[in-house]
C-alpha positions in Angstrom: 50.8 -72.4 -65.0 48.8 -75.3 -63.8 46.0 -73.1 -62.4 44.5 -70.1 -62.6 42.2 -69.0 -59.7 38.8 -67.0 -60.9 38.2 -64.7 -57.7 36.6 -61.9 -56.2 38.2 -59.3 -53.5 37.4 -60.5 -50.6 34.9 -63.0 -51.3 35.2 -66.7 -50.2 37.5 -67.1 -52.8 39.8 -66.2 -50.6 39.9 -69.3 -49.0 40.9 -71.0 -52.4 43.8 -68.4 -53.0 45.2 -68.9 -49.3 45.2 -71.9 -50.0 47.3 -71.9 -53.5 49.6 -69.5 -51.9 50.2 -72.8 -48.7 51.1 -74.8 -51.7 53.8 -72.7 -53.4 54.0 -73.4 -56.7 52.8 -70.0 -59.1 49.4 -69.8 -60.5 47.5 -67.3 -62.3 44.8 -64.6 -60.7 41.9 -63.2 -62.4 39.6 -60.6 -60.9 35.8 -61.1 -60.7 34.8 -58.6 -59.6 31.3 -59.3 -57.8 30.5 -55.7 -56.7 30.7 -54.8 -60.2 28.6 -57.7 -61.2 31.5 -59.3 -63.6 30.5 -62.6 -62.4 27.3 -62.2 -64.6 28.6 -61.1 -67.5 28.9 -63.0 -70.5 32.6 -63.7 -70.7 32.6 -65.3 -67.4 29.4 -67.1 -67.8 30.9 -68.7 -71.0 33.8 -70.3 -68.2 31.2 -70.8 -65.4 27.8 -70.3 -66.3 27.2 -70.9 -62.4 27.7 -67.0 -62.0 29.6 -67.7 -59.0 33.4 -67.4 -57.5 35.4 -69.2 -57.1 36.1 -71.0 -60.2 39.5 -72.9 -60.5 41.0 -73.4 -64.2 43.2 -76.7 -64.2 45.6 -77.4 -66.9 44.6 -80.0 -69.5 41.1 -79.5 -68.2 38.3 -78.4 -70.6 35.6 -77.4 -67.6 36.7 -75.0 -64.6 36.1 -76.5 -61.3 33.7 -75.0 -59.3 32.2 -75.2 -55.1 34.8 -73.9 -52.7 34.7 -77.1 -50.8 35.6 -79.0 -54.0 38.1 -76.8 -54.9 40.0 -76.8 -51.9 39.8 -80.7 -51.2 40.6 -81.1 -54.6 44.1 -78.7 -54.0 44.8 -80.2 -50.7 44.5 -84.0 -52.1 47.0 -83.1 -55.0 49.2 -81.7 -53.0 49.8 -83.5 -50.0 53.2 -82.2 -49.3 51.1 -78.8 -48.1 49.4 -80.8 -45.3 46.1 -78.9 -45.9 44.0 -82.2 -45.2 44.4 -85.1 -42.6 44.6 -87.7 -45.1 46.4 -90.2 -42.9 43.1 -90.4 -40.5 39.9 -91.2 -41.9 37.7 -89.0 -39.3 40.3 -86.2 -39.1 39.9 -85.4 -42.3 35.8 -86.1 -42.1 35.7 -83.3 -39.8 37.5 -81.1 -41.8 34.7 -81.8 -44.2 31.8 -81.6 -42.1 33.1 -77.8 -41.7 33.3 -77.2 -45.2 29.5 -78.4 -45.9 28.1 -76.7 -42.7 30.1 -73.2 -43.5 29.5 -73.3 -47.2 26.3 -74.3 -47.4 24.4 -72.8 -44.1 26.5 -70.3 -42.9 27.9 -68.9 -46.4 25.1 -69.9 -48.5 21.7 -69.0 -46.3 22.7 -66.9 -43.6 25.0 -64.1 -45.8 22.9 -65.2 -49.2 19.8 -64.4 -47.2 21.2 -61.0 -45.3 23.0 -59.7 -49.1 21.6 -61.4 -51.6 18.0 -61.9 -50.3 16.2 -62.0 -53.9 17.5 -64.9 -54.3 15.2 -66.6 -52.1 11.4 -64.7 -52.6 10.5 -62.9 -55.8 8.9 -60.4 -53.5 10.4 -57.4 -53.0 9.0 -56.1 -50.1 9.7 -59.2 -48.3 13.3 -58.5 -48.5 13.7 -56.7 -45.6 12.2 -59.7 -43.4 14.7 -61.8 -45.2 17.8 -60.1 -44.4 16.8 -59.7 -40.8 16.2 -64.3 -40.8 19.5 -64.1 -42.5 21.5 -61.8 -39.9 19.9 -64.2 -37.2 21.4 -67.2 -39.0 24.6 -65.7 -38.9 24.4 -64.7 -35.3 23.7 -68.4 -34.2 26.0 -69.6 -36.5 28.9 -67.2 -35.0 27.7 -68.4 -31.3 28.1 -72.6 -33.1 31.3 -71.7 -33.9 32.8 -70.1 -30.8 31.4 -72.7 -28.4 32.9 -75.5 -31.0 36.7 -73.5 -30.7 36.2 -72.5 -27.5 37.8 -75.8 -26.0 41.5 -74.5 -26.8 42.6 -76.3 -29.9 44.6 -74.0 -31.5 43.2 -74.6 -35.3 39.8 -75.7 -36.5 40.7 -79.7 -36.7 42.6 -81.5 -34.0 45.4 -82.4 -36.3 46.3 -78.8 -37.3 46.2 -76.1 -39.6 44.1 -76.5 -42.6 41.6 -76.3 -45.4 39.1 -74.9 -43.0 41.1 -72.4 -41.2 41.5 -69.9 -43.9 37.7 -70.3 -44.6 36.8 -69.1 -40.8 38.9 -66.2 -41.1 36.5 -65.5 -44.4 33.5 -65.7 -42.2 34.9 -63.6 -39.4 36.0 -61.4 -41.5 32.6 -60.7 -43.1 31.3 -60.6 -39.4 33.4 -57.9 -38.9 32.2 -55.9 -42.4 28.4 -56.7 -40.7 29.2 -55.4 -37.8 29.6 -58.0 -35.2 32.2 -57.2 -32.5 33.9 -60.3 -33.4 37.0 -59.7 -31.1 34.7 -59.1 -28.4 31.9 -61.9 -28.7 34.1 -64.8 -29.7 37.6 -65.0 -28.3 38.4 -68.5 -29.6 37.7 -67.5 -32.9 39.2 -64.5 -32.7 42.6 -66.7 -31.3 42.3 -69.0 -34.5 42.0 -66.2 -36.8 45.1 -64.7 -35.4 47.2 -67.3 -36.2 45.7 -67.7 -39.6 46.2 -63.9 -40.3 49.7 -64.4 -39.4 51.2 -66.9 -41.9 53.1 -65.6 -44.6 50.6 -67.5 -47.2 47.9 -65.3 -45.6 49.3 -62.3 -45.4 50.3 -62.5 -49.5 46.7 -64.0 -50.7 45.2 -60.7 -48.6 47.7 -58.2 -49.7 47.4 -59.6 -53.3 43.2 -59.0 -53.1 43.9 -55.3 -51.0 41.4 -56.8 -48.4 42.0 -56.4 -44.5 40.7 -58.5 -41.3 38.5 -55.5 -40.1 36.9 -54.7 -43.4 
């Protein structure tokens, strides 16, 4: 096997094992779990002491690879015959990463950290109420970004078609839903791009695989 994925049900890992699956070749799955806080213990913190998912093992590497946007420009690169990344046009493929940064790092990383995880930004306790409610705002301006950036018809995220970022919106609206957003309802677009994600045979297998579904 040439890699084994380090993932967690439903987490943005997903993204990453979409993303193997598009590629085709047979690669190895281990469960995180981060609901039972498995990313924290010892064993996994010897492979990524990040504490985080996902983590991508590479053959003939010493060190896991780690940041879903690394992980899944790093996949698309070395396998171009997937045509997960517009390689063949330089802004093409910068859009593809100006997604990655702005949903990993705002809309992933301070909008959900701040709704679920909201210890991780005050020390105060009894401030983690007000935190969750800046972080469920984040994510309701973020959802409105998003629509109004689909909403001109393209039928994927990137002009040239399907890829890396694609899988990672149906993430996100997928954790809308599990929030409680009515995602079908608010943001049609969206809701048309994660359709036709949801329908390839690469999706399908990567959420089957994890027992996760669109609405929960």
């Amino acid at each position: 096997m040439n890699y084994r994925l380090y993932y967690s049900p439903g987490a943005c890992s997903l993204a990453v094992h979409i993303a193997l699956e598009e590629i085709g070749i047979p690669f190895e799955r281990e469960e995180v779990s981060v609901a039972r806080g498995e990313t924290t213990q010892p064993e996994y913190l010897a492979i990524n002491p990040k504490a985080r998912v996902p983590a991508l093992a590479i053959a003939g590497e010493t060190r896991v690879l780690t940041e879903l946007p690394a992980i899944l420009t790093f996949l698309a690169r070395r396998h171009p015959e997937a045509n997960l990344l517009p390689s063949d046009n330089a802004l093409d493929e910068a859009r593809c990463h100006e997604w990655l940064a702005w949903l990993a790092g705002w809309v992933h990383g301070v909008g959900y950290g701040e709704l679920w995880r909201p210890l991780r930004f005050v020390s105060d306790a009894a401030l983690c109420e007000t935190i969750s409610a800046a972080g469920r705002r984040t994510i309701e301006q973020s959802c409105a970004c998003i629509e109004a950036e689909l909403a001109d018809g393209r039928p994927w995220a990137v002009a040239r078609g399907y890829s890396i970022v694609d899988p990672f919106l149906l993430v996100l609206y997928r954790w809308g839903n599990r929030i409680g957003l009515p995602m079908r309802e608010r943001y049609p677009a969206w809701t048309g791009i994660v359709r036709r994600v949801s329908a390839r045979p690469a999706v399908q297998r990567a959420m089957a695989n994890e027992g996760v579904f669109l609405d929960r």
